[in-house]
DOMAR-271667 format. One record per residue (C-alpha): residue number from 1; residue in three letters; chain; x, y, z. Coordinates in steps of 0.25 Angstrom, whole numbers, plus 5000, padded with zeros to 4 digits. Layout:
! DOMAR-271667
+-----+------+-----+------+------+------+
: seq : type : mol :   xx :   yy :   zz :
+-----+------+-----+------+------+------+
: NUM :  ALA :   A :    X :    Y :    Z :
...
+-----+------+-----+------+------+------+
This chain:
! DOMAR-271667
+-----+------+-----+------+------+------+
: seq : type : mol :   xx :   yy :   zz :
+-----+------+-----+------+------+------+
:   1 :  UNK :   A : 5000 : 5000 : 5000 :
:   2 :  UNK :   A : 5005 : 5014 : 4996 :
:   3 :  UNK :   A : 5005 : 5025 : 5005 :
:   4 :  UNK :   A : 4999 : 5036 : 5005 :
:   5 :  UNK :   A : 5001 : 5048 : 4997 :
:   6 :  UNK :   A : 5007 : 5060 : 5005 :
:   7 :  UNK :   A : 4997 : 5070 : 5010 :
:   8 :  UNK :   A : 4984 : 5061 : 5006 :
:   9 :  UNK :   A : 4979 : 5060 : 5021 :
:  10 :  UNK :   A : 4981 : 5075 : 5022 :
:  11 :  UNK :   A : 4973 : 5077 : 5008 :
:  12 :  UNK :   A : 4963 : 5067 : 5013 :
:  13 :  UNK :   A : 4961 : 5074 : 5027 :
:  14 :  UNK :   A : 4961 : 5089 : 5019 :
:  15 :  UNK :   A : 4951 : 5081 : 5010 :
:  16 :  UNK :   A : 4941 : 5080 : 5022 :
:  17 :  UNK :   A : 4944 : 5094 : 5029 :
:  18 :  UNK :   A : 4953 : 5087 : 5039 :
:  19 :  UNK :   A : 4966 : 5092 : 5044 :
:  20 :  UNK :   A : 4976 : 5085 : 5055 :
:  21 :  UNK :   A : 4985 : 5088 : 5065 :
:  22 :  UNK :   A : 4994 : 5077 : 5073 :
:  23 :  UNK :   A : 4999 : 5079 : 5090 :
:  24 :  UNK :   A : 5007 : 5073 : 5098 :
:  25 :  UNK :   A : 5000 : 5066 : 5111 :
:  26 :  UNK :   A : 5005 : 5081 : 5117 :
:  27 :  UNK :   A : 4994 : 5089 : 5108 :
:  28 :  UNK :   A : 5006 : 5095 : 5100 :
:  29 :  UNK :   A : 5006 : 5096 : 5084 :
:  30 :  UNK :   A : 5014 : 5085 : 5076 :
:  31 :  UNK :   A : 5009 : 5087 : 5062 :
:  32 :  UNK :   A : 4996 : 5095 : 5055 :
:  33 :  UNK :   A : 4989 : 5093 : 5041 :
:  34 :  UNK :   A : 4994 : 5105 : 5032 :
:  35 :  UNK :   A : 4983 : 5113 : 5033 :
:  36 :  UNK :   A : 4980 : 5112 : 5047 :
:  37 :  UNK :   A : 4985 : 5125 : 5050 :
:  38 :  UNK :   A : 4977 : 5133 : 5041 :
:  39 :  UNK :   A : 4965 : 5125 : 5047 :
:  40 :  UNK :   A : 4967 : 5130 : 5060 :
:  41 :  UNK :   A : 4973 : 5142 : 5056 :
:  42 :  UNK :   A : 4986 : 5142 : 5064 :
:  43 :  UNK :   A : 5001 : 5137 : 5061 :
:  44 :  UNK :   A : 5003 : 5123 : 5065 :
:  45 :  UNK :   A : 5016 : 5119 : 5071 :
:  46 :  UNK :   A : 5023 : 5105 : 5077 :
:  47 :  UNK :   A : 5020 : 5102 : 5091 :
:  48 :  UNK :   A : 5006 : 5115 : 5092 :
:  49 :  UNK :   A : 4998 : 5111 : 5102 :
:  50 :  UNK :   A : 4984 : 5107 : 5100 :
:  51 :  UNK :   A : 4979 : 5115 : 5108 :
:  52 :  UNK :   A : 4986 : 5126 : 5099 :
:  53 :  UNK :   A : 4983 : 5123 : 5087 :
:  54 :  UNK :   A : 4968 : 5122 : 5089 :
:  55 :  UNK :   A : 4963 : 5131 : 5101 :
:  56 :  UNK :   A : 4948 : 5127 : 5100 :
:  57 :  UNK :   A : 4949 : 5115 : 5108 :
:  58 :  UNK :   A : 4950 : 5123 : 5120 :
:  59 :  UNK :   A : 4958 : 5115 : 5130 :
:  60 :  UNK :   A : 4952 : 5103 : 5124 :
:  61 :  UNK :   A : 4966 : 5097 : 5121 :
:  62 :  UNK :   A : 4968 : 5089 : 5133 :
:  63 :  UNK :   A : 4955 : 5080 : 5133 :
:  64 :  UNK :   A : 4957 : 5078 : 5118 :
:  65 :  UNK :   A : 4973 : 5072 : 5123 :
:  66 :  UNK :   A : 4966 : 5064 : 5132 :
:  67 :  UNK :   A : 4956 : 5058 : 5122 :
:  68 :  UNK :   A : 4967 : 5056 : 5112 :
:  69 :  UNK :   A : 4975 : 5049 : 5122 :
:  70 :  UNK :   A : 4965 : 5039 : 5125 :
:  71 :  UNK :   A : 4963 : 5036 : 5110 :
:  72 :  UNK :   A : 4951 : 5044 : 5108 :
:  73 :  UNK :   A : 4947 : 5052 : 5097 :
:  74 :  UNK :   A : 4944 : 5067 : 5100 :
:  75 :  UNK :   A : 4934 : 5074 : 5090 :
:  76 :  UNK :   A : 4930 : 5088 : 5092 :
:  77 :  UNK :   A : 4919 : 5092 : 5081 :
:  78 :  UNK :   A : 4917 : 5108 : 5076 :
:  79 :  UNK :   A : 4930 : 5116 : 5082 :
:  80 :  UNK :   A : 4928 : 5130 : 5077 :
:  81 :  UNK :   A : 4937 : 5138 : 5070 :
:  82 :  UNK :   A : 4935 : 5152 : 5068 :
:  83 :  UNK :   A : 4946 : 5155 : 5059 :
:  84 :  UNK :   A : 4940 : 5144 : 5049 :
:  85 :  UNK :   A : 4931 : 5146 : 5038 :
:  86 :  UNK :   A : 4926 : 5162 : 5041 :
:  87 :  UNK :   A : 4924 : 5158 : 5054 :
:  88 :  UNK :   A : 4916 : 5146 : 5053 :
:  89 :  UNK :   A : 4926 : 5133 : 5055 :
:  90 :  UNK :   A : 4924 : 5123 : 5061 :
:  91 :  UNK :   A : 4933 : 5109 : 5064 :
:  92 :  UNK :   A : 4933 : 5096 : 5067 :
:  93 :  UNK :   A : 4945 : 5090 : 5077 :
:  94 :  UNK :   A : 4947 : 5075 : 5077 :
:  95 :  UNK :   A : 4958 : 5069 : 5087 :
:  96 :  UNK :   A : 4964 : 5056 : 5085 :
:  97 :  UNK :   A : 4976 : 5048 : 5093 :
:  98 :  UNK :   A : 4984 : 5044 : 5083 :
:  99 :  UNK :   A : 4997 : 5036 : 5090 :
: 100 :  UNK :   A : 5004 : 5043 : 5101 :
: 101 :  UNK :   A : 4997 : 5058 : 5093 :
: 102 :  UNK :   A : 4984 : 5062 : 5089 :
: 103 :  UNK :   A : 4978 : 5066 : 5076 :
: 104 :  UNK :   A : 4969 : 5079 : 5075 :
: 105 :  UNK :   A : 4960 : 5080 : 5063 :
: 106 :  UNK :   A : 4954 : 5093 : 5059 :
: 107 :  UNK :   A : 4941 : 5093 : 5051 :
: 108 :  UNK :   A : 4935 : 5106 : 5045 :
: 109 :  UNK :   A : 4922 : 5106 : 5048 :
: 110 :  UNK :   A : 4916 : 5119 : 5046 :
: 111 :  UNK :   A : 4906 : 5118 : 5036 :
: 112 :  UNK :   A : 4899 : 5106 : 5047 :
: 113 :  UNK :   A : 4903 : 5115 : 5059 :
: 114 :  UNK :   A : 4897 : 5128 : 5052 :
: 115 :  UNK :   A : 4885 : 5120 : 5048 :
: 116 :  UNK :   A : 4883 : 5114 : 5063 :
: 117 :  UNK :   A : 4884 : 5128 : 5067 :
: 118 :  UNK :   A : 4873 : 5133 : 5058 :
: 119 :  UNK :   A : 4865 : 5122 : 5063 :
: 120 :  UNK :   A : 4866 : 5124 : 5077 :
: 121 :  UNK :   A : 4865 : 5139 : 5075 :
: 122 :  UNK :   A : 4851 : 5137 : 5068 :
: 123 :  UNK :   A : 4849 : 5127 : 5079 :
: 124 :  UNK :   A : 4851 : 5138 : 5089 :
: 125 :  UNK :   A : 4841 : 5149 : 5080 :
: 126 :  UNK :   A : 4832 : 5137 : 5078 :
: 127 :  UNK :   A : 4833 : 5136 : 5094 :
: 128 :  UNK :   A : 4831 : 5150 : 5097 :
: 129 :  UNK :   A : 4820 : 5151 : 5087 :
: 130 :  UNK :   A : 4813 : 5142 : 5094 :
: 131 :  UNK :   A : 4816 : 5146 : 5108 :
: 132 :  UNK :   A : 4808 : 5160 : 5103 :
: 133 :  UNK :   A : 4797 : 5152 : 5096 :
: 134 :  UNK :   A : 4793 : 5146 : 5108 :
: 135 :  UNK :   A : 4796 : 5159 : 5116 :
: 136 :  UNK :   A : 4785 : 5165 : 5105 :
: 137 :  UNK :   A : 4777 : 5155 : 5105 :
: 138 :  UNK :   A : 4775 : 5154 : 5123 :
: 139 :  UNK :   A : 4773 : 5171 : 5122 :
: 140 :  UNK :   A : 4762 : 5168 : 5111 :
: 141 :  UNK :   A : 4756 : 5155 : 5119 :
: 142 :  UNK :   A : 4758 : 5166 : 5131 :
: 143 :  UNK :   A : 4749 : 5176 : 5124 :
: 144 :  UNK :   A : 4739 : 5169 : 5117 :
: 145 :  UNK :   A : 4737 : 5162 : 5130 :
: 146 :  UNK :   A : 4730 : 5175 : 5135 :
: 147 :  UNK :   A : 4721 : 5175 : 5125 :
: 148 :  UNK :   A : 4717 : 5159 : 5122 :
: 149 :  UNK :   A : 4717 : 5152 : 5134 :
: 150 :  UNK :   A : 4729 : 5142 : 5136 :
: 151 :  UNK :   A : 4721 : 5131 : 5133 :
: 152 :  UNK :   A : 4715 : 5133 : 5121 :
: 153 :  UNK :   A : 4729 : 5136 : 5117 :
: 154 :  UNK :   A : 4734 : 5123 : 5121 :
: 155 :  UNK :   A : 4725 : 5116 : 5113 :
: 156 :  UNK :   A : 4726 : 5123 : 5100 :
: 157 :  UNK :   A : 4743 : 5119 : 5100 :
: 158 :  UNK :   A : 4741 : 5105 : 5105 :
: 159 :  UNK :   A : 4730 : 5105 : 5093 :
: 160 :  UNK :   A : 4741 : 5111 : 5085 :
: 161 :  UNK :   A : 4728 : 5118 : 5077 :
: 162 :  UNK :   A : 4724 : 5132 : 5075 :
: 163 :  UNK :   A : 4712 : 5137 : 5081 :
: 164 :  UNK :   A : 4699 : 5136 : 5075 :
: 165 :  UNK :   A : 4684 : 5141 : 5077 :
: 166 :  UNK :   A : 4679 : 5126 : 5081 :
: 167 :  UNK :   A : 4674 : 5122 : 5095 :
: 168 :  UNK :   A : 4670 : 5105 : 5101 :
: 169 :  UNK :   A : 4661 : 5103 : 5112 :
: 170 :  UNK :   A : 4666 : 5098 : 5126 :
: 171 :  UNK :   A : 4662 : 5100 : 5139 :
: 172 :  UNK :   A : 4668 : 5113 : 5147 :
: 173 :  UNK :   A : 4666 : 5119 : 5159 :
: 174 :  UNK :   A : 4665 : 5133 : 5160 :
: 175 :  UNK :   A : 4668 : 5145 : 5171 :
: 176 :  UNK :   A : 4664 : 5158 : 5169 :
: 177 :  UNK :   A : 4667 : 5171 : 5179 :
: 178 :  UNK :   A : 4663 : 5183 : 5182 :
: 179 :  UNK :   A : 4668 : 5195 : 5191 :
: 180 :  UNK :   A : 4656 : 5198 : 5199 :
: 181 :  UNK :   A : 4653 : 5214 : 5200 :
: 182 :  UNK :   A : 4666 : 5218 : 5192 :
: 183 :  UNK :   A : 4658 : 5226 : 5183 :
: 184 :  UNK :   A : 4651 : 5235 : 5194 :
: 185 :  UNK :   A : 4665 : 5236 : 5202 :
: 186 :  UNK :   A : 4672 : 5242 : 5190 :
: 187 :  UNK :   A : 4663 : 5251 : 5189 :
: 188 :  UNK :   A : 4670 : 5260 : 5199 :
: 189 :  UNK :   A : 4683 : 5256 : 5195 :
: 190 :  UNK :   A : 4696 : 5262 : 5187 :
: 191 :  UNK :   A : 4699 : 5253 : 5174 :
: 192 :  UNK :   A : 4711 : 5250 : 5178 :
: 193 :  UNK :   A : 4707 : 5243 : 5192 :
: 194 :  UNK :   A : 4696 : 5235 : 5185 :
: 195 :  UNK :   A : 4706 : 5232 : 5174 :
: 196 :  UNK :   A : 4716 : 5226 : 5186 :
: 197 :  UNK :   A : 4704 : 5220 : 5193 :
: 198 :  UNK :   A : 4697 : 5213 : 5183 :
: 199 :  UNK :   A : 4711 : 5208 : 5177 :
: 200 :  UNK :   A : 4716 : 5203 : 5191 :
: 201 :  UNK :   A : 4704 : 5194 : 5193 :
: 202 :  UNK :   A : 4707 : 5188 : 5178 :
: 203 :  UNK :   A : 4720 : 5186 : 5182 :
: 204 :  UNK :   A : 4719 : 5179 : 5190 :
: 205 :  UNK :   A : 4706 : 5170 : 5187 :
: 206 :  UNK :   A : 4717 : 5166 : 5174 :
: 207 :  UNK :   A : 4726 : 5159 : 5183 :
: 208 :  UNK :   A : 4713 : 5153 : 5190 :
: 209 :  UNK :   A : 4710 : 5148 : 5175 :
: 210 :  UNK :   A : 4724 : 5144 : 5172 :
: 211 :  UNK :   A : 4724 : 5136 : 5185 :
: 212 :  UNK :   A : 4713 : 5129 : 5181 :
: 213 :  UNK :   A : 4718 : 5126 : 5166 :
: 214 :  UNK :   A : 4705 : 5133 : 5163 :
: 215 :  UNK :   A : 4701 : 5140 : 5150 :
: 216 :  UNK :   A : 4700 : 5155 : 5151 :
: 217 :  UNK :   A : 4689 : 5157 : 5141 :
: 218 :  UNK :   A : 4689 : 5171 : 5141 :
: 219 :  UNK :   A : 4686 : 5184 : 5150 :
: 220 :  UNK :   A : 4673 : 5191 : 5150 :
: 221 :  UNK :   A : 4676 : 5203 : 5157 :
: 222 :  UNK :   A : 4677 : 5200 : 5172 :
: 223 :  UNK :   A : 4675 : 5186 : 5171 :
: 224 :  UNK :   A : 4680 : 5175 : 5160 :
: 225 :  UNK :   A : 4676 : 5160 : 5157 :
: 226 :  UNK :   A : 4684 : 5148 : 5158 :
: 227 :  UNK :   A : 4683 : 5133 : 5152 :
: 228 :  UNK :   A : 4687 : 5121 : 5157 :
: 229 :  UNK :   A : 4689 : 5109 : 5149 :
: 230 :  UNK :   A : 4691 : 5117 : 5137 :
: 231 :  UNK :   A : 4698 : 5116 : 5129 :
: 232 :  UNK :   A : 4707 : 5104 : 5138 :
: 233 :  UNK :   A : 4699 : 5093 : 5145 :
: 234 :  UNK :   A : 4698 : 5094 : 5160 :
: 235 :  UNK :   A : 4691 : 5084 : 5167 :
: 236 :  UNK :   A : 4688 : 5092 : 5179 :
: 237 :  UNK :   A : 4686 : 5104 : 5171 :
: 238 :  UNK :   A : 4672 : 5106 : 5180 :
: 239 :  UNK :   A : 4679 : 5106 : 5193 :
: 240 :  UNK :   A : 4692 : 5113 : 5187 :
: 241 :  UNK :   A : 4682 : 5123 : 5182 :
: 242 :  UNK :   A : 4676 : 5123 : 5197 :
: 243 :  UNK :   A : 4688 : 5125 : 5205 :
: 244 :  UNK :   A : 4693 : 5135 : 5195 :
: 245 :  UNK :   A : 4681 : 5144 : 5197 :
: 246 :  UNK :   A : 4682 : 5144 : 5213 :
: 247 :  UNK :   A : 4695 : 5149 : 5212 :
: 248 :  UNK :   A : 4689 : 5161 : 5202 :
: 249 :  UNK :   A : 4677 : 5161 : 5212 :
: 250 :  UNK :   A : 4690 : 5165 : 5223 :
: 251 :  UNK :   A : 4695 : 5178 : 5216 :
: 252 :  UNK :   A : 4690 : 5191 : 5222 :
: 253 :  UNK :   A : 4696 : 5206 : 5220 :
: 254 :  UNK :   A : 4689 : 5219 : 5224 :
: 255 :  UNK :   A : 4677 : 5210 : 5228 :
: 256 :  UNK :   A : 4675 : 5205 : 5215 :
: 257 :  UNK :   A : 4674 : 5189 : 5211 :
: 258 :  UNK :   A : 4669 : 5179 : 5201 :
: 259 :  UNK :   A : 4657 : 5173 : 5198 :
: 260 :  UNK :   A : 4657 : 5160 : 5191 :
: 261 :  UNK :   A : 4649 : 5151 : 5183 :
: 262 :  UNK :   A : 4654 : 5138 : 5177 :
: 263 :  UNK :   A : 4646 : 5126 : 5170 :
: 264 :  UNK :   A : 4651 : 5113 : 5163 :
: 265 :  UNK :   A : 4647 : 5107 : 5151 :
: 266 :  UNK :   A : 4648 : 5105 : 5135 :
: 267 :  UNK :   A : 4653 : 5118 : 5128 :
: 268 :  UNK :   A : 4660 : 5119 : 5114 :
: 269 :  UNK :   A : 4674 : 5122 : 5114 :
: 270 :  UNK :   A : 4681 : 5129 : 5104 :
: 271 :  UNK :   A : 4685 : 5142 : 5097 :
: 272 :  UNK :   A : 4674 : 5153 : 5093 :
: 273 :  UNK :   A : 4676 : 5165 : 5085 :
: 274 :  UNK :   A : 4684 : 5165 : 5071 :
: 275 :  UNK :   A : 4695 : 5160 : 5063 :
: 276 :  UNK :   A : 4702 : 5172 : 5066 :
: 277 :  UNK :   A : 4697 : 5176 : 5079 :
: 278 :  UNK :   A : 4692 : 5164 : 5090 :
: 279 :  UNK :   A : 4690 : 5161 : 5105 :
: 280 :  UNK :   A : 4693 : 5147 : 5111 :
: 281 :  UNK :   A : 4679 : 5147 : 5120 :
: 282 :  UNK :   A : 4668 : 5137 : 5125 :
: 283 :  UNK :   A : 4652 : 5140 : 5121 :
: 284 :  UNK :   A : 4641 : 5133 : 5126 :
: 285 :  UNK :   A : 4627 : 5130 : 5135 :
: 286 :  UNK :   A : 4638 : 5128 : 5148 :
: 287 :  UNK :   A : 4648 : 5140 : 5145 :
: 288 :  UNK :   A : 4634 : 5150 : 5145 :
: 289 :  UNK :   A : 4628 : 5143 : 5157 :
: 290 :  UNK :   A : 4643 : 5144 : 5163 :
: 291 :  UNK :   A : 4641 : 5160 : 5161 :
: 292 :  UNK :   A : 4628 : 5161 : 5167 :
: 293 :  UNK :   A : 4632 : 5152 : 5180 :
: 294 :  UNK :   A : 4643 : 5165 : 5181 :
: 295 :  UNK :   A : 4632 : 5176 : 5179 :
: 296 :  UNK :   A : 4626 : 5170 : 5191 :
: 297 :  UNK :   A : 4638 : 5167 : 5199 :
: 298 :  UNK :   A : 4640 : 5178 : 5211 :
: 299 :  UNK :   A : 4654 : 5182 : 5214 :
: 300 :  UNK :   A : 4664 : 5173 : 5219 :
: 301 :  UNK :   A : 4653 : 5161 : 5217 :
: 302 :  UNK :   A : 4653 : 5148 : 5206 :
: 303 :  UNK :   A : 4642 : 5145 : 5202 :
: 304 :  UNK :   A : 4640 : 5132 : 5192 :
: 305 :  UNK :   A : 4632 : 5123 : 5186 :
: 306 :  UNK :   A : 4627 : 5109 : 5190 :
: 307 :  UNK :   A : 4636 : 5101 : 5181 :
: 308 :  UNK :   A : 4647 : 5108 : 5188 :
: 309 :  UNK :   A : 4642 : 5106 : 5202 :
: 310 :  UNK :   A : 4641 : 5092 : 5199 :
: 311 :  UNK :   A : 4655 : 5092 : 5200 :
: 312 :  UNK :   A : 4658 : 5097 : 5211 :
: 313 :  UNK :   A : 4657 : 5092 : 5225 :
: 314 :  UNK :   A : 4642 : 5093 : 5230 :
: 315 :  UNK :   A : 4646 : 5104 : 5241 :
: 316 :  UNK :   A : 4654 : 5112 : 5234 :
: 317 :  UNK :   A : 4642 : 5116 : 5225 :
: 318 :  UNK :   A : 4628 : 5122 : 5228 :
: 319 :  UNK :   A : 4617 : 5126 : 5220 :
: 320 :  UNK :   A : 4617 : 5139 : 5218 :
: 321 :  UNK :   A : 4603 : 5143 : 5209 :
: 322 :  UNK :   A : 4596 : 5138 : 5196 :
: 323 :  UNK :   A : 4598 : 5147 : 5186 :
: 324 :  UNK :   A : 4592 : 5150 : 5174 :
: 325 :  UNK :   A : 4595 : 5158 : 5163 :
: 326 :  UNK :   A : 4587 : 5154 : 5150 :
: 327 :  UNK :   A : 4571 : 5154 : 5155 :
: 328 :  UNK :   A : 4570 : 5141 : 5146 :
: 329 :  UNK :   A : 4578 : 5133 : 5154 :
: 330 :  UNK :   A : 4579 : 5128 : 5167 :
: 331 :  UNK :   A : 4589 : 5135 : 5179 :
: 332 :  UNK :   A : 4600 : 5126 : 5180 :
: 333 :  UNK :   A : 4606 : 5123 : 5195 :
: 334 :  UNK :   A : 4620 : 5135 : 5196 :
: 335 :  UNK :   A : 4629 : 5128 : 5208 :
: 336 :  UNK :   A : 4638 : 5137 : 5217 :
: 337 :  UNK :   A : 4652 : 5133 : 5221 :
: 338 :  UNK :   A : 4653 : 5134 : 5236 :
: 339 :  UNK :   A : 4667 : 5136 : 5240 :
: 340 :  UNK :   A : 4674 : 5126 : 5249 :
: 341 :  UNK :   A : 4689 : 5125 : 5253 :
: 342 :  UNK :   A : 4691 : 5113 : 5259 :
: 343 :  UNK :   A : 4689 : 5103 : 5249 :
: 344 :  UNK :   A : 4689 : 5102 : 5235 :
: 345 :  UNK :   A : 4676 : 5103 : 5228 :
: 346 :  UNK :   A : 4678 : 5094 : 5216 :
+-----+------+-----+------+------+------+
């Protein structure tokens, strides 16, 4: 077998982008590819440190020795150069024992290093674009929640569907209040102190409704309506919608309080309105008699109908009158809430 031609292994290695350099077990320079120098853009000598001739390992010299004397190949991927390439080098080091030295390869790699760069620079955008997506998307969700209750929202993203004017029946229970004697107190008031009133009591009869995970329907003036079961399934939606209006029922300020009215009962669900314009709401025979229970409700009382008694305990309810509001029709039994601490009343 012939031997090689002289200089082919340095051709083959140029060929590939790949320069050499061989140490002593010291770390000092024995002998260098031609073009070495120009790589690293230094002069190379006989016996230069390694350290020396390539700064960017940073004290790393000492673990590669090690692993080099243990038989172990070092390989340290994307070493920057910034005197290479405009700016933009990048190589590749590769140690290997080779008898009592060892052999450093030096691959260019700085059209893959650039490119790695690119990527995890568009990573990094991508990243941040995301980050203020969500950020955009929780101060939307934040603000549209003032204005579409939370769980009408929910809905709609786990339907993953736009909002249309369409409703379904189901069964609702329905709380309506009412400031009593607000209108005849503001009479003798500045704006701005019905203004902070009316809005203190809303306040915080929200955090009674968010409590309760029920469904602010909307406010009508000093008072609002609530759903529950709607548009999520509660089981106990009666008694969540019981215990939720004693604790309205509680809220007093300047002498004013709530009267409420709830009933239980079949009601369409849905959005009312336009295409362009539409209100998530429940209509029905129980969300009108609901409203009427409230008319007769006085302050700080709970007045409900029978199918709502039923489910409570028997002495946490009385009757409280027959009512009737539709000459054509028979009064229907209205029971009161009596309000007891001691045990629970559902």
């Amino acid at each position: 077998m012939t031997s090689a031609p002289p200089g082919l292994y340095e051709f083959i290695l140029k060929s590939q982008s790949i320069q050499y350099a061989v140490f002593n077990k010291d770390g000092s320079l024995i002998t260098a590819s031609s073009e070495m120098g120009t790589w690293l853009a230094k002069e190379i000598t006989t016996g230069q440190s390694l350290d020396d001739l390539l700064p960017e390992l940073n004290g790393m010299t000492a673990s590669i020795k090690a692993s080099i004397e243990n038989g172990r190949d070092v390989e340290i991927d994307y070493v920057a150069r910034p005197d290479w390439h405009n700016g933009n080098g990048y190589m590749n080091l590769q140690f290997k024992p080779f008898e009592d030295k060892f052999l450093l390869l030096v691959k260019d790699t700085s059209s893959l290093g650039n490119l790695e760069q690119n990527i995890m620079q568009q990573r990094n955008e991508l990243a941040l674009m995301s980050d203020q997506l969500e950020k955009n998307q929780s101060q939307l969700l934040n603000m549209t929640t003032r204005f579409i209750p939370g769980q009408v929202i929910e809905s709609m993203l786990a339907n993953r569907e736009l909002p249309t004017v369409k409703g379904s029946r189901r069964n609702a229970t329905i709380v309506f209040t009412d400031l009593r004697g607000f209108s005849q107190w503001a009479e003798d008031r500045e704006p701005e102190e019905v203004f902070h009133t009316i809005n203190l009591f809303l306040s915080q009869a929200v955090q009674i409704v968010l409590a309760y995970n029920g469904t602010l329907d909307k406010f009508l003036g000093d008072g609002f309506m609530v759903i529950f079961n709607a548009p999520h399934d509660q089981p106990d939606h009666i008694q969540r919608a019981v215990r939720f209006a004693r604790e309205i029922s509680r809220l007093e300020n300047n002498g004013l309080r709530f009267g409420i009215g709830i009933d239980s009962g079949m009601v369409m669900s849905g959005n009312i309105g336009a295409e362009q314009v539409m209100n998530y709401t429940v209509l029905g025979h129980t969300v009108n008699q609901a409203k009427r229970i409230e008319e007769a409700a006085p302050a700080g009382e709970v007045l409900m109908t029978e199918i709502v008694a039923q489910n409570i305990k028997p002495h946490y309810t009385e009757l409280f009158s027959n009512l009737q509001w539709n000459e054509k029709k028979d009064p229907i039994p209205v029971y009161r809430l009596i309000h007891k601490k001691s045990q629970p009343f559902v």
